[in-house]
TORGUMAR-407764 format. One record per residue (C-alpha): residue in three letters; y, x, z. Coordinates in nm, 3 decimals, always signed. Layout:
N
ATOM  resn        v        u        w
ATOM   Ala        Y        X        Z
...
This chain:
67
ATOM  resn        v        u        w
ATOM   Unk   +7.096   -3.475   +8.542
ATOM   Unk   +7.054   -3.140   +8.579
ATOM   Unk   +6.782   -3.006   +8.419
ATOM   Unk   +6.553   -3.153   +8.131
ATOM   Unk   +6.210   -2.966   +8.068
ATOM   Unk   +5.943   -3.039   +7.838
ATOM   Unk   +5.619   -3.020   +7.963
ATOM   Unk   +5.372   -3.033   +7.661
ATOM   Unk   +5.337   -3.435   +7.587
ATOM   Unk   +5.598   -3.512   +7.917
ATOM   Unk   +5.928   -3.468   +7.990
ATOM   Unk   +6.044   -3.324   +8.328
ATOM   Unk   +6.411   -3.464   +8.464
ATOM   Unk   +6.546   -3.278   +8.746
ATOM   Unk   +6.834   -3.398   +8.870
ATOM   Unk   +7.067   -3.447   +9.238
ATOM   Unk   +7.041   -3.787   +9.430
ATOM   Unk   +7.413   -3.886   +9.463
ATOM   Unk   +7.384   -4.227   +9.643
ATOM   Unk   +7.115   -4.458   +9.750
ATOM   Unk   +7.103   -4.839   +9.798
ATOM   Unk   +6.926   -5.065  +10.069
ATOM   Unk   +6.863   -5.408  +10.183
ATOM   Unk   +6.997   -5.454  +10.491
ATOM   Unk   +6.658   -5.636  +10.617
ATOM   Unk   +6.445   -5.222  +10.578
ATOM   Unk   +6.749   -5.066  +10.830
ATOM   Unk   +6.599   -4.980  +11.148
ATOM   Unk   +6.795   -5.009  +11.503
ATOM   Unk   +6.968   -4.669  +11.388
ATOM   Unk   +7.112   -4.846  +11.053
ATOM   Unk   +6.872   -4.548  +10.832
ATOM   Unk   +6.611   -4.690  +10.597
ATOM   Unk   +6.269   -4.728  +10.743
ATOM   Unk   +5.992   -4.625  +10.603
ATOM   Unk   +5.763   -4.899  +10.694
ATOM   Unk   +6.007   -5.175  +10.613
ATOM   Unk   +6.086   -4.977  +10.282
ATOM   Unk   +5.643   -5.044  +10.216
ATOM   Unk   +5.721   -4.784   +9.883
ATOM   Unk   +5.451   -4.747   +9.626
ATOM   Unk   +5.384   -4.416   +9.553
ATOM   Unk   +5.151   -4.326   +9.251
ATOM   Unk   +4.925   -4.004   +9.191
ATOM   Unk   +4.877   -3.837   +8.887
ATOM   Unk   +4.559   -3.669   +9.030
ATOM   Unk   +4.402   -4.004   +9.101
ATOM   Unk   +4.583   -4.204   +8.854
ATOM   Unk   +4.610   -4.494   +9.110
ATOM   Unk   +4.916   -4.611   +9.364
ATOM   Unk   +4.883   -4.571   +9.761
ATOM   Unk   +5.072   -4.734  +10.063
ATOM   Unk   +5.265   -4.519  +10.342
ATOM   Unk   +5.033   -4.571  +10.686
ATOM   Unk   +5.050   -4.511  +10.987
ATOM   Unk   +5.247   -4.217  +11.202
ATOM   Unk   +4.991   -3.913  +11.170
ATOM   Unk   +5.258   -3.678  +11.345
ATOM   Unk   +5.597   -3.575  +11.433
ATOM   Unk   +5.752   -3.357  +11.236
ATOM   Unk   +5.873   -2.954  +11.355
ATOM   Unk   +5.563   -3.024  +11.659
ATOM   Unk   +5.264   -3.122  +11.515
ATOM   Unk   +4.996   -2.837  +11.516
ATOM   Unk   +5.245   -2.651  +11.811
ATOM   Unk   +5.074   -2.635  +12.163
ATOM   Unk   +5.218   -2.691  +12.463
């Protein structure tokens, strides 16, 4: 960890990402984790609810460039 802050009633951890595990079965063709095979849960704050990663909505460095 690198950093702890306290944040009124909440605790803030910052800290570096040294190694990550994966089943074999969310690898894509390239051996990286795929997102859509991963299916994570991510949860809001804001809305106090979880969502779903969907669908592709563009490509990353090229989205909102014209040709």
């Amino acid at each position: 960890m690198l950093h702890t802050i306290e944040i009124g009633l909440h605790t803030q951890f910052i800290g570096e990402i040294l190694d990550v595990k994966v089943e074999r079965d969310t690898l894509g063709e390239d051996g990286k984790p795929d997102i859509l095979k991963v299916d994570p849960i991510i949860y809001s704050t804001k809305a106090q609810g979880y969502y779903q990663v969907g669908e592709l909505i563009g490509k990353a460095y090229s989205m909102g460039k014209k040709s």
